[in-house]
C-alpha positions as CSV (number, residue, x, y, z in Angstrom):
1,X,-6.6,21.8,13.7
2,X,-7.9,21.8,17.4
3,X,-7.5,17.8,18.0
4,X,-8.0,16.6,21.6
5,X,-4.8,15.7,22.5
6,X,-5.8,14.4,25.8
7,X,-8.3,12.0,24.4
8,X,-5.7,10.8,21.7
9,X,-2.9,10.3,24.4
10,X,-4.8,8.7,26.8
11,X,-6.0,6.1,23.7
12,X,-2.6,4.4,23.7
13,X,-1.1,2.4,21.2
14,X,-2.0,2.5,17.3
15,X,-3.9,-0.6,18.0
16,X,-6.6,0.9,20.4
17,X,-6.8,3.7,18.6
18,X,-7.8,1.7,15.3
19,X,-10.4,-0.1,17.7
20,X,-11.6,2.6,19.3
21,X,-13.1,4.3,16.2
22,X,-15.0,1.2,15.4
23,X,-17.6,3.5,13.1
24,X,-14.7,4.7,10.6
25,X,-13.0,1.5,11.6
26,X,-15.3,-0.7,9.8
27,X,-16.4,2.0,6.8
28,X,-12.5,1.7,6.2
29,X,-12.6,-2.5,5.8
30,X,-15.6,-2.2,3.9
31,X,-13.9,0.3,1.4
32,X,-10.8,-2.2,2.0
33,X,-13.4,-5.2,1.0
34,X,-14.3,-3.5,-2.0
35,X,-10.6,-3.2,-3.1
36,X,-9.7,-6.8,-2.6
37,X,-13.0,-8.2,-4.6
38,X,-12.3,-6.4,-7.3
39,X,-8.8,-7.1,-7.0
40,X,-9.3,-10.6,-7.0
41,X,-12.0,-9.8,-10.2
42,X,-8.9,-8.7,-11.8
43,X,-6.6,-11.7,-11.6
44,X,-9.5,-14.0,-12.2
45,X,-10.2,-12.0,-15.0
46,X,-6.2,-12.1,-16.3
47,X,-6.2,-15.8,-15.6
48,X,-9.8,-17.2,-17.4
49,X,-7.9,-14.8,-20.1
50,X,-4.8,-16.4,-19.9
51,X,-6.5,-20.3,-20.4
52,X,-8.1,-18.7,-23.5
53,X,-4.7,-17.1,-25.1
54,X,-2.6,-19.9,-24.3
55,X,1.7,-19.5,-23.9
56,X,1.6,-16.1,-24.5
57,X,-1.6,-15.1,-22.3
58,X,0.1,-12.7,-19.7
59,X,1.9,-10.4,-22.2
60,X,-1.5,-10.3,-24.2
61,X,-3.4,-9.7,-21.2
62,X,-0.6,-6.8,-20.1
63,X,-1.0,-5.6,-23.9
64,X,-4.4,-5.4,-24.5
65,X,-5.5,-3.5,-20.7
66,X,-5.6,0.0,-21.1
67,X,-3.6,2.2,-18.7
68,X,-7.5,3.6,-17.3
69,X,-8.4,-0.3,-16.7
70,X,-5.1,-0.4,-14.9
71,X,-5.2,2.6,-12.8
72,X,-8.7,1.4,-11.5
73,X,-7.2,-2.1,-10.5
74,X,-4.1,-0.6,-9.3
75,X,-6.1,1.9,-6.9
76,X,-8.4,-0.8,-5.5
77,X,-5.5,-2.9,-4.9
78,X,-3.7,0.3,-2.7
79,X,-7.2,0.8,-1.0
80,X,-7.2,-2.7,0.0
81,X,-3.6,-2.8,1.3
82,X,-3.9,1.0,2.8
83,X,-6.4,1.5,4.0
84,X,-7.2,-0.7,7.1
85,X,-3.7,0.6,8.6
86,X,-4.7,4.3,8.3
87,X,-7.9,3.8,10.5
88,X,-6.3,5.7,13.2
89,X,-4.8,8.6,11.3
90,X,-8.4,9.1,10.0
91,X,-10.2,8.6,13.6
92,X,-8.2,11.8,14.3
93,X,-9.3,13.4,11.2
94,X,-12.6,12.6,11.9
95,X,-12.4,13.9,15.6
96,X,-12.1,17.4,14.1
97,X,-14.8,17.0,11.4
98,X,-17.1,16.2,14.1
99,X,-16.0,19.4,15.8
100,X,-16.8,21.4,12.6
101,X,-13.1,22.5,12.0
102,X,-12.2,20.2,9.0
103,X,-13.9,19.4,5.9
104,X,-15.8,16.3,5.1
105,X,-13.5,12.7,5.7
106,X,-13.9,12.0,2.1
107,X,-12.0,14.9,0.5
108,X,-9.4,14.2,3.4
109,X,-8.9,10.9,1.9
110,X,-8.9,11.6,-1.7
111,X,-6.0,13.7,-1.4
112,X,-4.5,10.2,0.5
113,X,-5.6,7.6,-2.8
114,X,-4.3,10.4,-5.3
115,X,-0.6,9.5,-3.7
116,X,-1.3,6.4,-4.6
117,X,-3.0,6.7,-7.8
118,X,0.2,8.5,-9.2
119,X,2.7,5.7,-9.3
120,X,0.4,3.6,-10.8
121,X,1.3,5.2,-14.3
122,X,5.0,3.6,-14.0
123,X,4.1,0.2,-12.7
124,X,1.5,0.5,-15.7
125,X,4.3,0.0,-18.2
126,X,6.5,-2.0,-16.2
127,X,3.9,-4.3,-15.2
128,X,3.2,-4.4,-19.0
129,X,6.9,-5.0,-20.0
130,X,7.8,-7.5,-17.3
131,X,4.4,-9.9,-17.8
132,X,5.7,-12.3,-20.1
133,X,9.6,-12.6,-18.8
134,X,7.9,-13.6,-15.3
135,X,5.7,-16.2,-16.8
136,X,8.4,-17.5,-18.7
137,X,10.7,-17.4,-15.7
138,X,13.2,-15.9,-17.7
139,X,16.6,-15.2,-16.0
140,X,16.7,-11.9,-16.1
141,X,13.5,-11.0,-14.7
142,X,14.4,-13.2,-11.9
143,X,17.6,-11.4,-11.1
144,X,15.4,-8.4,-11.4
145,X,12.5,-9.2,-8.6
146,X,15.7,-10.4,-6.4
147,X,17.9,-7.0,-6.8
148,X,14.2,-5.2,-5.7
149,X,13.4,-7.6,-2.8
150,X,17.1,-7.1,-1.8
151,X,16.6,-3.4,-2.3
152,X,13.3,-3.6,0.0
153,X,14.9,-5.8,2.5
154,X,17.4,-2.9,2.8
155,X,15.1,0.2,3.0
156,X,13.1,-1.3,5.7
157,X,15.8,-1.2,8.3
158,X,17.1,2.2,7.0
159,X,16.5,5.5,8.4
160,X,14.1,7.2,5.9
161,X,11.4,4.0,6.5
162,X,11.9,4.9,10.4
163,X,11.0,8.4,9.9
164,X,8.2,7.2,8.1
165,X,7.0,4.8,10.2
166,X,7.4,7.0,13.7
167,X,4.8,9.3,11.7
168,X,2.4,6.7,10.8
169,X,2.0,5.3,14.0
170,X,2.0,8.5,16.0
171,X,0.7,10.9,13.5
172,X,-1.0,13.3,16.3
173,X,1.6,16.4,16.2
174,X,1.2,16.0,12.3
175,X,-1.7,17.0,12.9
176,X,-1.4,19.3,15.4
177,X,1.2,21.4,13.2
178,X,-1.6,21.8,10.1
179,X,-4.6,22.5,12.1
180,X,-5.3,25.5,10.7
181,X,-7.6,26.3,7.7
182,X,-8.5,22.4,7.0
183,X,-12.5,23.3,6.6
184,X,-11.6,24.4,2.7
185,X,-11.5,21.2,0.8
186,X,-7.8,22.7,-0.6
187,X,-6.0,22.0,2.4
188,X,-7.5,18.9,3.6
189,X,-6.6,17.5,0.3
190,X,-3.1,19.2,0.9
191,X,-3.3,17.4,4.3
192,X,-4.2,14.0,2.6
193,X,-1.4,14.3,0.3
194,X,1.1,15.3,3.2
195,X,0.0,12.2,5.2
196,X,0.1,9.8,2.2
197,X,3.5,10.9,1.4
198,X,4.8,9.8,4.6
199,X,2.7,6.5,3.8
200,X,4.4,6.1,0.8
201,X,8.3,6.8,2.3
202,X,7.2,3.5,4.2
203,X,6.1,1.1,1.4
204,X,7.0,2.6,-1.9
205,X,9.6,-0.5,-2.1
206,X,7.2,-3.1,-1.1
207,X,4.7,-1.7,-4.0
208,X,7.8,-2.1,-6.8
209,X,8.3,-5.8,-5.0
210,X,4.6,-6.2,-5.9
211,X,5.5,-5.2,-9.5
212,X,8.5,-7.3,-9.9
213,X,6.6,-10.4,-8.6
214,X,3.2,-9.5,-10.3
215,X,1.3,-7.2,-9.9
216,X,-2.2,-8.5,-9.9
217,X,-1.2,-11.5,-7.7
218,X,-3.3,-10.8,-4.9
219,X,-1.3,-13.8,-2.7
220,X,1.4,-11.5,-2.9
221,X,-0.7,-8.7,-2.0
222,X,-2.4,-10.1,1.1
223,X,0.8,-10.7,2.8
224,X,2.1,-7.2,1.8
225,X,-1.2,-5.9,2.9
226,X,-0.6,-7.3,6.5
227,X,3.6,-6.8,6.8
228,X,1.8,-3.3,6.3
229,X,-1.0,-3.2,9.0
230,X,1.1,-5.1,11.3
231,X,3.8,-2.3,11.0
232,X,2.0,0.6,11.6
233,X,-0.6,-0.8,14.0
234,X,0.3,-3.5,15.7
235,X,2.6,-2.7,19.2
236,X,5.9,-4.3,18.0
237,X,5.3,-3.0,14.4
238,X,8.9,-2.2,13.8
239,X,10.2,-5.4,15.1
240,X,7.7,-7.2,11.8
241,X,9.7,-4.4,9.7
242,X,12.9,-6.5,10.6
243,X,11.3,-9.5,10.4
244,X,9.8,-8.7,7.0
245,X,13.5,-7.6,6.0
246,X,15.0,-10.8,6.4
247,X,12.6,-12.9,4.6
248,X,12.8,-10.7,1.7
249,X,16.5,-10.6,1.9
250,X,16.9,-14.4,2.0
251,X,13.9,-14.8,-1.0
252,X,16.5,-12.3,-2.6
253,X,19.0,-14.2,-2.7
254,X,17.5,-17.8,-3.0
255,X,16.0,-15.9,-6.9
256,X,20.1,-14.7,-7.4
257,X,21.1,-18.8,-7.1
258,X,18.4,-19.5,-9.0
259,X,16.4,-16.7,-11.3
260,X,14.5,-19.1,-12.8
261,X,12.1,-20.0,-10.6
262,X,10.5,-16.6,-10.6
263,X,7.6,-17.8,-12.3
264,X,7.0,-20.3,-9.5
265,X,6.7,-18.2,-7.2
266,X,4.6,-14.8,-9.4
């Protein structure tokens, strides 16, 4: 994939680059947009549900959406975390569709979404299992969402989530390695699914957090959603890594002392 490499180098940081392809720039927030509407459609919807069911509304709710329901909700919810942060993976993308050697941006970043899509099938049935112990604040889903914000807190200053991150925000010799053959939709899917993996070395943890805490709460999600941008964007994204570490770690901890405030704060 023949990529300008003088163009991209002489762009910078991740920041310039995500506002130097303003055009893809702002179809990505408006796809991002999309995800968080309908997102917050969905917890609406669970809570008008919830007034109507009474005590035992979130397990209902959990038990009566079908896994299709959920896998829609759960991939508007990734597209509105994901995909304002991967503006400037896809501005390079993009660069070589306009030159003819890639197929359309589209097929690039279905192949992206369906590394997201996947996990949704687990968080499925533990968001369905885990609904009513978190609005009950029981103890032992507390203990629970702190052992995974623990577990988070540890994977983000760990090696793997490094790796990860240096290829997220300087994806270019990614690219430069698969640049052959990407005009057959096969392999820019293949391509989508290589770079989403790498996406997914860096969050996967912060996506079970979201399942242990809730997973429709889009609070929860909107601060995810910029611990995310901010990493992979933003100049000092690995110093909000650490930062994003220690407040998990210490809400980790505060739920061990005290599990049963989980469904304060879900």
């Amino acid at each position: 994939m023949a990529v300008d490499q003088q163009s991209v180098v002489l762009s910078g940081t991740p920041l310039r680059l995500w506002f130097r392809g303003r055009g893809v720039t702002a179809v990505l927030l408006i796809a991002a947009a999309v995800g968080w509407w309908w997102s917050a459609r969905a917890m609406d919807h669970q809570m008008s549900a919830g007034d109507s069911m009474g005590a035992m509304s979130d397990h209902s709710v959990a038990v009566a959406m079908s896994l299709g329901a959920f896998l829609v909700a759960w991939l508007a919810m990734m597209a509105a975390m994901m995909l304002p942060a991967v503006a400037p993976v896809v501005g390079l993308y993009r660069r070589a569709v306009s030159a003819g050697r890639a197929a359309p941006l589209p097929i690039f970043l279905s192949g992206y979404l369906l590394v997201w899509l996947v996990p949704g099938v687990p968080a499925y049935w533990a968001w369905r299992r885990l609904a009513e112990p978190l609005a009950d604040g029981r103890p032992w889903a507390g203990r629970l969402a702190a052992g995974t914000l623990l577990a988070a807190a540890l994977w983000q200053v760990g090696p793997v989530k490094a790796m990860c991150l240096r290829h997220c925000r300087s994806p270019l010799s990614f690219f430069m390695r698969h640049r052959g053959g990407l005009r057959r939709p096969m392999a820019a899917i293949k391509l989508g699914i290589a770079h989403g993996a790498f996406c997914l070395g860096c969050c996967w943890l912060l996506m079970v957090v979201l399942v242990a805490l809730g997973t429709m709460n889009v609070y929860w999600m909107a601060g995810l959603a910029i611990v995310i941008f901010a990493e992979k964007v933003v100049t000092a994204g690995e110093w909000f890594s650490r930062a994003t570490a220690l407040a998990m770690a210490a809400l980790g901890l505060y739920l061990l002392v005290d599990p049963t405030t989980v469904g304060s704060i879900t």
